[in-house]
N, C-alpha and C positions, 0 to 999 in steps of 0.2 A: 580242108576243114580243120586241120591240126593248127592248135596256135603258133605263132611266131615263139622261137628260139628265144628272141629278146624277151618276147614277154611270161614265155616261162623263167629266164633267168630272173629279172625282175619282181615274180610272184616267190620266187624262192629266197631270194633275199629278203624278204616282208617277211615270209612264214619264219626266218630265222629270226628275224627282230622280234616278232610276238613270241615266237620258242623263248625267248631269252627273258621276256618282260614274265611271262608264264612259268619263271625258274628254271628251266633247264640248262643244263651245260652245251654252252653253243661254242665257247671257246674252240678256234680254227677250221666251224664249221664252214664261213665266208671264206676264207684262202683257199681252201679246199673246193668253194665253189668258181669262185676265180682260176682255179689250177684246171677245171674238168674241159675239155672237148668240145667247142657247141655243136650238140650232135641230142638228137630226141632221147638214144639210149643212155646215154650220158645225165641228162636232165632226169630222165625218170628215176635212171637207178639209184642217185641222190635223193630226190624227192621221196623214194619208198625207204631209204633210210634214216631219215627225219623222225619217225614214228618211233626209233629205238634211241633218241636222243635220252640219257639219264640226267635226274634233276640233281642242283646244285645240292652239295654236302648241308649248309645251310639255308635252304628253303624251307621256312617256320607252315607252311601251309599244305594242305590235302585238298586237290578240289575235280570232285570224279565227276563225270558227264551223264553215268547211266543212273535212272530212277533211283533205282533200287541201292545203291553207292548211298548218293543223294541223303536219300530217307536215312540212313543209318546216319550220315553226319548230320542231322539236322536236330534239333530239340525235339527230344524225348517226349518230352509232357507237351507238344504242339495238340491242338486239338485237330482230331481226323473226322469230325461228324461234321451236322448240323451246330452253331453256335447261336448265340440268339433267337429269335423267334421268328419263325417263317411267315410272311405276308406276300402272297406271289404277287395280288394286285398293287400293293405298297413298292415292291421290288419295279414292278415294268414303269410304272409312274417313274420312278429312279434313275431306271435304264434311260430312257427317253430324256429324262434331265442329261446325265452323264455323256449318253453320245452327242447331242445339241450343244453342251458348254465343251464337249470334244473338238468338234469342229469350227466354233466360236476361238478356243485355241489355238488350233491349228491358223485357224487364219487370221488370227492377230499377229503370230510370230514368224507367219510367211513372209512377208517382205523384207524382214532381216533377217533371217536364217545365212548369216554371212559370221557368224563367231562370233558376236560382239560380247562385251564384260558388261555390268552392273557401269561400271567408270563412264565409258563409252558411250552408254543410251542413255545415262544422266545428262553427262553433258551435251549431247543431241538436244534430249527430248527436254532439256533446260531453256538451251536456246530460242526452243518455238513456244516457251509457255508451254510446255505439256507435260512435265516433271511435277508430281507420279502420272505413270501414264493410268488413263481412264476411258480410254477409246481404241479404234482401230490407230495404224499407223498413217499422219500423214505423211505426204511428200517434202513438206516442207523439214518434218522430222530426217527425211530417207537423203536430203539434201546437206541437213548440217554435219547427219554419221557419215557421208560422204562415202559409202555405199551401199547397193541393194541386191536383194536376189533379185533373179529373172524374172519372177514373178510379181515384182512388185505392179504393173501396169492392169493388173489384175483383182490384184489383194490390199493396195492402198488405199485409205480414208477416203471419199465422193467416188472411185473407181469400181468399189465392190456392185455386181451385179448378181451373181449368183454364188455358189462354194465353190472355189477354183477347183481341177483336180489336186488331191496330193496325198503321197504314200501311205502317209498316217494313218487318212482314211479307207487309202485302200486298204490296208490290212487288217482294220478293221471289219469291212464287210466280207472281207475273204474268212475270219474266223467268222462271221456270224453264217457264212454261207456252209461252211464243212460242219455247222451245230446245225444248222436246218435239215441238211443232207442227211448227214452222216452219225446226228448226235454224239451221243459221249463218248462213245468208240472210235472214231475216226482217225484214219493210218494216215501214216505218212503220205502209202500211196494216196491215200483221199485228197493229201497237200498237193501232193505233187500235181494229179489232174486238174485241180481248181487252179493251180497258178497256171500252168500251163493254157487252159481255155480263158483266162480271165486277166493273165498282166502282162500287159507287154512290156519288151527288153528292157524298153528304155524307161520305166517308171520302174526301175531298181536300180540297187547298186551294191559294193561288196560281195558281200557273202551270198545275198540273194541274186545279184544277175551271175554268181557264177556256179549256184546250182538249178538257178534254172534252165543253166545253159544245160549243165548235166543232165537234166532232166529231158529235155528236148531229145538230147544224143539217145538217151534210153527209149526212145519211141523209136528212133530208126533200130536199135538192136531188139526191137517187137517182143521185151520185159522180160522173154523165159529166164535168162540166164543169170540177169543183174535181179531179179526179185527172188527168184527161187534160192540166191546165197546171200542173204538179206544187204545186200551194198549200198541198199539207199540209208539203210544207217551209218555207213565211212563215211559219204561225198565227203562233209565238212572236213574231213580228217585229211585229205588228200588235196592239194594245190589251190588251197583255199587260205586265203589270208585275213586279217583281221575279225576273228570269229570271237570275242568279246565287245565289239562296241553295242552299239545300240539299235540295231538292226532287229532284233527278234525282241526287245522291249517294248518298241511302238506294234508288236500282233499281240500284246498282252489282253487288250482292252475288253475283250467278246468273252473270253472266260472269266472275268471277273462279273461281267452283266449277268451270264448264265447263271452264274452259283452264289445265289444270296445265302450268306453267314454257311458256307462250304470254302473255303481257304484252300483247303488241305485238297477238294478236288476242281477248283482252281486253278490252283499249282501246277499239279497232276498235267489237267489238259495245257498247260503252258508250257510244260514242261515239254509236252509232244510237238507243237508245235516249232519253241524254241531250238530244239536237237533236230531238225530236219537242217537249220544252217548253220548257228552256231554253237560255240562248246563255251564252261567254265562260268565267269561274267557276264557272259550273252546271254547263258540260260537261267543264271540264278535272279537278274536283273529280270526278268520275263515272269518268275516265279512269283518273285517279290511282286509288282507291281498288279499281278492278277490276283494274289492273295490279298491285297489291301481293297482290292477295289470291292473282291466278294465280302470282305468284314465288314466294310464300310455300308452297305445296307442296312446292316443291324445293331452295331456297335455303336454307340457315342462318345465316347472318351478317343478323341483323335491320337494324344501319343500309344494306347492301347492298342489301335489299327495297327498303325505301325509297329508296335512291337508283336504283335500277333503276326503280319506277314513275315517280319525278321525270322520269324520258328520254322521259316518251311524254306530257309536256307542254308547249307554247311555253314558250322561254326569256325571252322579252320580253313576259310576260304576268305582272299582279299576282301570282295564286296563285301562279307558279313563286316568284318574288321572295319571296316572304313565306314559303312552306313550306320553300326551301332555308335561310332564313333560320332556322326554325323548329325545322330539322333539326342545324341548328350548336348554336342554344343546350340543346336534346337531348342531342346529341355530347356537349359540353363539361360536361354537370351531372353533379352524384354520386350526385343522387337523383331522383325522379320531382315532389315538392314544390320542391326547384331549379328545376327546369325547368319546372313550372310559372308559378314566379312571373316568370322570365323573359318567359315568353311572352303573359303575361298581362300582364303592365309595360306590353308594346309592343303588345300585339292587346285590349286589353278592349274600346276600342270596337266591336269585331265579336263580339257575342252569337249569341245564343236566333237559329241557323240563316243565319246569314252565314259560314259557311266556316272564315275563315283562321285567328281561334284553335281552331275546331274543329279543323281537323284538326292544331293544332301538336299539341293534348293528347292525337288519337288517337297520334301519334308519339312523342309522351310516354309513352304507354301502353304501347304498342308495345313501346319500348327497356325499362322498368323492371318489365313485367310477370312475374310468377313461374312462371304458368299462366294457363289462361282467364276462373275464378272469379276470380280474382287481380287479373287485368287488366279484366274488366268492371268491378268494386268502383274501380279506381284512373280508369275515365272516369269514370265517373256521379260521383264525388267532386268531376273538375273542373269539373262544372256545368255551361251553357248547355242545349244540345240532349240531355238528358240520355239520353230514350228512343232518338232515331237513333245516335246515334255511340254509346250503349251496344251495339246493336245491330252495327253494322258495327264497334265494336271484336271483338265475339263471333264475329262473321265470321275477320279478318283472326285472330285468337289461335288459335282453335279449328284452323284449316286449318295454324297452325303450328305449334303445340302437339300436335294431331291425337288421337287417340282418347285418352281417360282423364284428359284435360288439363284436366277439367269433373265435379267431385265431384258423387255424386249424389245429393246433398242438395240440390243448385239445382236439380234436373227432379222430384224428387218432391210439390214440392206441386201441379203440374198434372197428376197421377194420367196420364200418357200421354194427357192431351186438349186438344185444340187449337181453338178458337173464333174463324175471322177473319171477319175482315171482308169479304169476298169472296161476291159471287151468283155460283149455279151451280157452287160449290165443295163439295162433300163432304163431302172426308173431314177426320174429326177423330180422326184415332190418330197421337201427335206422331211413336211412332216410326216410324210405316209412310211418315210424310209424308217422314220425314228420310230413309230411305232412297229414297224416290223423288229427291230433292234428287239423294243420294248417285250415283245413277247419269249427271246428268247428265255429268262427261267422258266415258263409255263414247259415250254420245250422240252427241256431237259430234266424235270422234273416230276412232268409226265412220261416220260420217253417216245412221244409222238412229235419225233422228227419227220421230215417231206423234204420228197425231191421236187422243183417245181418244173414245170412244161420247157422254159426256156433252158433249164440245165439237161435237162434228157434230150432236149432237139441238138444241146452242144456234145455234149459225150456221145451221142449218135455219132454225129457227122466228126470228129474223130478218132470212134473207133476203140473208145473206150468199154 
């Protein structure tokens, strides 16, 4: 049951590369890992000395993992209440928009979730006549970029029959399920149990198949020991690699639906779930994007969303740095191709699920978008992460654009059917799901969350 030698060696060279990218002095920590034994005691006892790696003399940034850190580095004068005016019926009507152009996202940018540039899908999507794009992907597109995900056979233009499974949206329903459960309280452990009865291995990856591997191992050691000395708050900290990308951005979506013109507890609950995998960039990215979604209900001044979610992130932390950054050259353009090439001059090196040009072009998107259709079409266009951030573009549009914001020519080819990824999940009637979505701020604003029949017959039978 112990992993392979090699691929602990191999996870600890990662974890040094991100140590390094994260400021710290890693200088001969590699030769020294090259010099060690291959031997388990060997591996570990390096790996538990990683955690006292000190940061370089010149590292201009502060950026702590715990809440309460957090909140001190974050803008003072952020607003912690209610902002705007509350409309619960106005808010689910929202919801309902937001997860619909959600998944509309997601499966527009499914068949090329393979890294492509703005460059790239022009000259594809030039090729077939479909430059700007204004529909699903077709094949004929998937033929000139000259290649596709897996999924394309599924998620291509004439192919679509239903909403393919895909992560996005599982994580999505997994926060809307520990709000239904568990409301605004919900632990870690409430995380843990829900992935555990609900995602299998293989629809993760990173950070989240390798705590939920951990998580699994903590059923066989029957919880006392590992819960009673709170360790599910380490996992991410211990032989966990790449814990900034974008992994715990795409579980943003559910807290932002819950808390219309609440930001700050938004954040909050993204916060929780963000820190079950990753640390830094993973979690202030999860922050951000749930605090924009909750404004976006009630705000209308689009670069105001955006800088209201900037407040409930360290100021001395890269993402801030680089999205306020992000957000000027947004500001300043005339068009949403401006602003792109901007941001893309200065951020290319961060692709396919590292964040910071991510979310410059969801901002991008954001400012120049016409409607939801509109604006999913203008992410997927700027390439990297095509599926996610199509996705939580669909979010953040939908909730501000609000009903009718989403032609319905994008939901008709999945005939009202929905197919995830998800064990011990149901239902597949998109509409009926969306309005279950639609209800959460009622939820949590009442505070009459419910466990339902099928979750009690699953935590029954193991033993939860």
């Amino acid at each position: 049951m112990l992993p392979s030698l090699a691929f602990l060696k191999h996870q600890l060279e990662g974890i040094l590369r991100n140590k390094f990218a994260q400021g710290h002095q890693t200088s001969g920590y590699l030769a020294r890992l090259e010099q060690l034994p291959a031997s388990y005691d060997a591996y570990l006892e390096f790996a538990h000395s990683l955690a006292d790696i000190p940061m370089r003399d010149n590292w201009p940034y502060y950026e702590p993992d715990e809440l309460e850190e957090i909140w001190r580095e974050c803008d003072l004068d952020r607003p912690l209440g209610q902002i705007g005016v509350l409309n619960l019926k106005d808010s689910a009507k929202r919801v309902e928009a937001g997860f619909l152009a959600s998944v509309c996202g997601s499966m527009l940018g499914k068949p090329i979730e393979v890294n492509p540039t703005l460059s790239e899908l022009r000259q594809a999507l030039t090729a077939v006549g479909e430059w700007p794009l204004n529909d699903y992907i077709s094949e004929g597109a998937l033929h000139a970029l000259d290649r596709r995900h897996w999924s394309w056979f599924e998620t291509a233009r004439g192919r679509i029959r239903y909403v393919a499974p895909d992560d996005d949206i599982n994580y999505t329903l997994i926060g809307m399920m520990a709000l239904e459960q568990f409301g605004k309280g919900f632990t870690k452990r409430n995380l843990r149990d829900l992935w555990i009865n609900h995602l299998p291995i293989s629809t993760t990856w990173g950070p989240e198949r390798a705590i939920l591997v951990r998580s699994g191992i903590s059923y066989l050691e029957h919880d006392r020991e590992v819960f009673n000395h709170s360790e599910i708050e380490a996992w991410p900290d211990f032989l966990v690699q790449d814990t900034e990308l974008c992994g715990a951005a795409i579980r943003a979506d559910a807290y932002g639906y819950a808390c219309p013109g609440q930001p700050a507890l938004a954040a909050e609950l993204a916060w929780r779930d963000a820190s079950f995998t990753h640390r830094r960039t993973g979690i202030y990215a999860t922050m951000f994007i749930a605090a924009a979604i909750a404004a976006a209900h009630v705000l209308r001044d689009r670069l105001e969303i955006i800088r209201t979610a900037l407040q409930f992130v360290p100021r001395r932390s890269r993402f801030y740095e680089i999205t306020a950054d992000c957000l000027q050259i947004v500001a300043n353009a005339d068009n949403w191709l401006e602003a792109y090439q901007g941001i893309h001059h200065k951020y290319a090196n961060y692709s396919h699920c590292q964040v910071y040009q991510e979310i410059g072009t969801l901002i991008n998107t954001f400012r120049f978008a016409d409607n939801a259709g509109d604006g999913i079409c203008k992410q997927v266009m700027q390439g990297n992460d095509t599926d996610s951030f199509g996705a939580t573009a669909g979010s953040l549009l939908g909730v501000y654009f609000g009903p009718d914001s989403l032609e319905a020519r994008w939901l008709e080819p999945f005939q009202d059917r929905i197919h995830t990824g998800l064990s011990y999940f149901h239902e597949q009637q998109l509409s009926r799901l969306a309005q279950r979505i639609g209800r959460l701020p009622e939820l949590l604003h009442t505070g009459q969350h419910r466990i339902l029949p099928s979750e009690l017959y699953v935590n029954e039978n193991l033993g939860i």
